[in-house]
N, C-alpha and C positions, 0 to 999 in steps of 0.2 A: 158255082160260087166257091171263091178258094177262102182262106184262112186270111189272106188281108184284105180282100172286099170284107169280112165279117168284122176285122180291126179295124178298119178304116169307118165302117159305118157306128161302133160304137165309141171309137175317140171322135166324131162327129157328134154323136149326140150327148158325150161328156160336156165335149167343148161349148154347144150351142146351149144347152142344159144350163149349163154352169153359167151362160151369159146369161140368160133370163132368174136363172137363181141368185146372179150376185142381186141385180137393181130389187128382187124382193128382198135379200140379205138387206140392203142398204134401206130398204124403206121398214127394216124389223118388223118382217110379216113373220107367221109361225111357221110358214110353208117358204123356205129360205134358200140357199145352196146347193146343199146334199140332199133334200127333197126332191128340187127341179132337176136335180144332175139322177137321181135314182129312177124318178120315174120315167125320164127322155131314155136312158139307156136302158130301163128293162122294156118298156115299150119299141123301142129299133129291135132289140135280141127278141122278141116277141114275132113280130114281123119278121124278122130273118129267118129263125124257127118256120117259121110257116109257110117262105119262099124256098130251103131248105126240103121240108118235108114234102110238099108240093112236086119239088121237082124229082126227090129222090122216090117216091112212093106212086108220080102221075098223076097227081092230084090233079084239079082247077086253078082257075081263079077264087073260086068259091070256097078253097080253102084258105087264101089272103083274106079277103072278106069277112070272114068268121072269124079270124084272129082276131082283126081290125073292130070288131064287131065288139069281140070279147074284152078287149082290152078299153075300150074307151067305155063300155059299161060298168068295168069294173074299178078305173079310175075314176067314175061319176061316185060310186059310194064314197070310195076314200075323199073327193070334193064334198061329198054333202057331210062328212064327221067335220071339215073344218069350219061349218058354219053353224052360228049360231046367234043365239036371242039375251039380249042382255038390256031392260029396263024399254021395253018397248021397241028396241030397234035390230037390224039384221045387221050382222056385221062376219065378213070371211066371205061375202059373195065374188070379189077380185081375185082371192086368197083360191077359192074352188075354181072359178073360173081359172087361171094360171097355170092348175094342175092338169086340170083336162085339158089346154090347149099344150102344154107341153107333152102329154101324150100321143097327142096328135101329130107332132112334130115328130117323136121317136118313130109313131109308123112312119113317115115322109120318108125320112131317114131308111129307115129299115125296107121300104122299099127300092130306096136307091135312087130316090131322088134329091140327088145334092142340093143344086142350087131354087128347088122352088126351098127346100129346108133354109138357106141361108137369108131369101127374102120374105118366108113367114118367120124367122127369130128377129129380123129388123123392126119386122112390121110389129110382132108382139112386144120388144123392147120402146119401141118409140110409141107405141099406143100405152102401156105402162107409164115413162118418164114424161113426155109432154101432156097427155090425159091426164094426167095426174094432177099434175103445174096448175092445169086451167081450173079442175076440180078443188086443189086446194085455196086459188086464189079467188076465184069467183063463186065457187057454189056452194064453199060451206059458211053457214050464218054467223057462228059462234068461233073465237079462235081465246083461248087465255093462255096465259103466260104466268106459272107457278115457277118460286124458288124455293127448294124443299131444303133443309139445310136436317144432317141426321149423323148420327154417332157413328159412323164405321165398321160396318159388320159384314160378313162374309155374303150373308144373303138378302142383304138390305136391296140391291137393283135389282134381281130376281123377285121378288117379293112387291117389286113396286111396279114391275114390268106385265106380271099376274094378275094383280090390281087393277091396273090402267087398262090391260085388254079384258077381262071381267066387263067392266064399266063403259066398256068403248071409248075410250080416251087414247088417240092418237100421242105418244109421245116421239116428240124430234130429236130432243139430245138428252141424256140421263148419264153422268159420269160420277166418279168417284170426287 
């Protein structure tokens, strides 16, 4: 494996990262962009580390596995820090969910498997945006509609954005 199969798999999983990071960007999850973009590509360099070592040391398979192994256990923690309990109910389970499947994606990747990686980032991007659609039109009971009208302060949307995820309270648009 030379120097640009190693570039090429991890602007791959910048690039496919950063798709699934924008549509969480856009729905202002806490786990956004540069989240989905860090963990897809340390996850691929993970994996290539291992394909890497493997081949230069005579390893197995067995040492792909154990990477593969290590690294999706270890993104399960960092998934379960973003979930949590706020007045009775669970909220960050999509949020974790999203992180383990993008690491999952950085092994694909890091294996060298291009194109199953470009039709598991579709499948997770269109299971994300139209799951979504249905979830928010259909299945949730409650939907209100505040206008919050405030003095202009530096930390007033921060502060309300903290709030609302506290509380679990879905906010769509929040501007100056």
């Amino acid at each position: 494996m030379d120097i640009l199969q190693v570039l090429l798999k991890l602007v791959l999983a910048i690039a496919l990262g950063g798709l699934i990071g924008l549509e969480r960007e856009a729905s202002q999850k806490p786990a956004g962009f540069r989240t989905n973009i860090l963990v897809c590509v340390a996850s691929a360099m993970m994996m290539t580390l291992a394909a890497l070592l493997a081949r230069d040391t005579g390893g197995g398979p067995d040492t792909l596995v154990r990477m593969a192994a290590g690294v999706i256990t270890g993104v399960g923690f960092l998934g379960a820090g973003t979930i949590f309990q706020a007045r009775g109910t669970i909220a960050g389970l999509t949020t974790a969910s999203t992180l383990w499947v993008v690491a999952g994606l950085g092994l694909v990747i890091g294996a060298g498997y291009y194109v199953p990686a470009l039709i598991f980032t579709a499948l997770t991007i269109m299971t994300l945006l139209v799951f979504g659609r249905i979830e928010d039109s259909y299945l949730h009971r409650a939907q209100f509609h505040y206008h919050l009208k405030a003095k202009a302060r530096p930390y007033i949307l921060s502060s309300l954005r903290k709030l609302a995820l506290h509380h679990g309270v879905r906010l769509e648009r929040l501007a100056m």
